[in-house]
Phi, psi and omega in degrees: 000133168296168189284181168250152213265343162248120156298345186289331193307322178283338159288337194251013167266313187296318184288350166277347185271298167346274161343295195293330171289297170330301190290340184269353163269355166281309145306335172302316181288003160296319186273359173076007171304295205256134186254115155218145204327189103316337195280310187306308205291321173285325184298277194318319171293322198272315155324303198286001189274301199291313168283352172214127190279119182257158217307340155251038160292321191275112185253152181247152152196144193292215175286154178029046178059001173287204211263162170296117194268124148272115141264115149338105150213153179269098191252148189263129168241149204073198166274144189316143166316000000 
């Protein structure tokens, strides 16, 4: 068998697997399928706090720490509309 070219891959899969059976039991019980505790539901938050970033944690910022610029442009191929 080849080596693997990140070793790290198979663990950061599982914890994405991981992650993802949390989040759909969780959802569910939004949904009233499923009944779970306070304990499972806080239990289920501190898993997804080790594994998954939340969103405001994650910041984007541009040059000299200001806002992100994006530019656009538009090529027309053939004739213009």
């Amino acid at each position: 068998m080849a080596a693997r070219l990140n070793p790290r891959h198979t663990e950061m899969v599982r914890q994405k697997i991981q992650a993802s059976v949390v989040i759909d039991r969780l959802q569910k019980h939004l949904k009233g399928e499923v009944e779970l505790s306070a304990t499972q539901v806080r239990a289920a938050e501190i898993l997804l706090d080790r594994s998954v970033p939340k969103l405001s944690q994650i910041q984007h910022t541009g040059e000299g720490g200001g806002p992100v610029k994006a530019k656009v442009t538009v090529e027309f191929v053939g004739k213009a509309p």
